[in-house]
N, C-alpha and C positions, 0 to 999 in steps of 0.2 A: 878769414878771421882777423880781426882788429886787435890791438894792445889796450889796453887800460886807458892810455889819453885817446881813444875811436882813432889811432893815427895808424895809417899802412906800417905792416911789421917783415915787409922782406926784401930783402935785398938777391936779387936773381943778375945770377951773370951766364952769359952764353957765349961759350966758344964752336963755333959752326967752320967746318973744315971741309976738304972733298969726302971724305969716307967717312967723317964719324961726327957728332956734336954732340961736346958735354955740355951739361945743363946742370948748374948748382946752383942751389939757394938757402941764405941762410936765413933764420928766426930770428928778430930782434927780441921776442917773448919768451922764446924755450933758450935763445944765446946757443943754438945749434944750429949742421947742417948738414944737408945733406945733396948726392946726388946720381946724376945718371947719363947715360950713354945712347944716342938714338942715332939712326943712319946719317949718313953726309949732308951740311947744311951749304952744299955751293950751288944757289940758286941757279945759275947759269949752264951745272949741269944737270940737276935733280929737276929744275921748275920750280918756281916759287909756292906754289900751293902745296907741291910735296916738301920743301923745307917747312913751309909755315905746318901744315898737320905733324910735321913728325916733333918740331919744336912743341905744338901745343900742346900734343901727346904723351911728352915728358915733361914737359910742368904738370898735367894732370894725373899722372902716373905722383910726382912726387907730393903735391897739393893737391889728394884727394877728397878731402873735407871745405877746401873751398870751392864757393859758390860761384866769387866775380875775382879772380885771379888778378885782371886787372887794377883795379881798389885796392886789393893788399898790395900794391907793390909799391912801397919806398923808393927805391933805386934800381935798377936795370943798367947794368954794362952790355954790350954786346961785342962781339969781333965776328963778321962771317966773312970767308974766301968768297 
């Protein structure tokens, strides 16, 4: 979903660890956030196609209504071990 000016309205930060990766994001639209919790994001031990499905799994779990995840997104932090 888009804002009013058709401009990305989320801000997504991901902290990815050995055991756990939260995954928050906030609306620039609703000025809310929320988030969630998915398996360990340490590519080195998980494999990187297991961190990338379980990151993409919980963005889509939280952004269920969006279509192209990428498009909404404003800004993107990330940290992963």
């Amino acid at each position: 979903m888009k804002d009013k000016n058709n401009e990305q309205q989320y801000l997504i930060s991901i902290d990815g660890g050995g055991t756990k990766t939260a995954v928050c994001v906030y609306d620039f639209l609703t000025e809310s956030s929320r988030c969630s919790v998915c398996g360990g994001g340490n590519y080195k031990i998980h494999g990187i196609e297991i961190v990338r499905e379980r990151i993409q799994n919980c963005l889509q779990s939280l952004l269920p209504d969006e279509g192209n995840i990428p498009l909404a997104v404003r800004y993107l932090v990330m940290g992963l071990s």
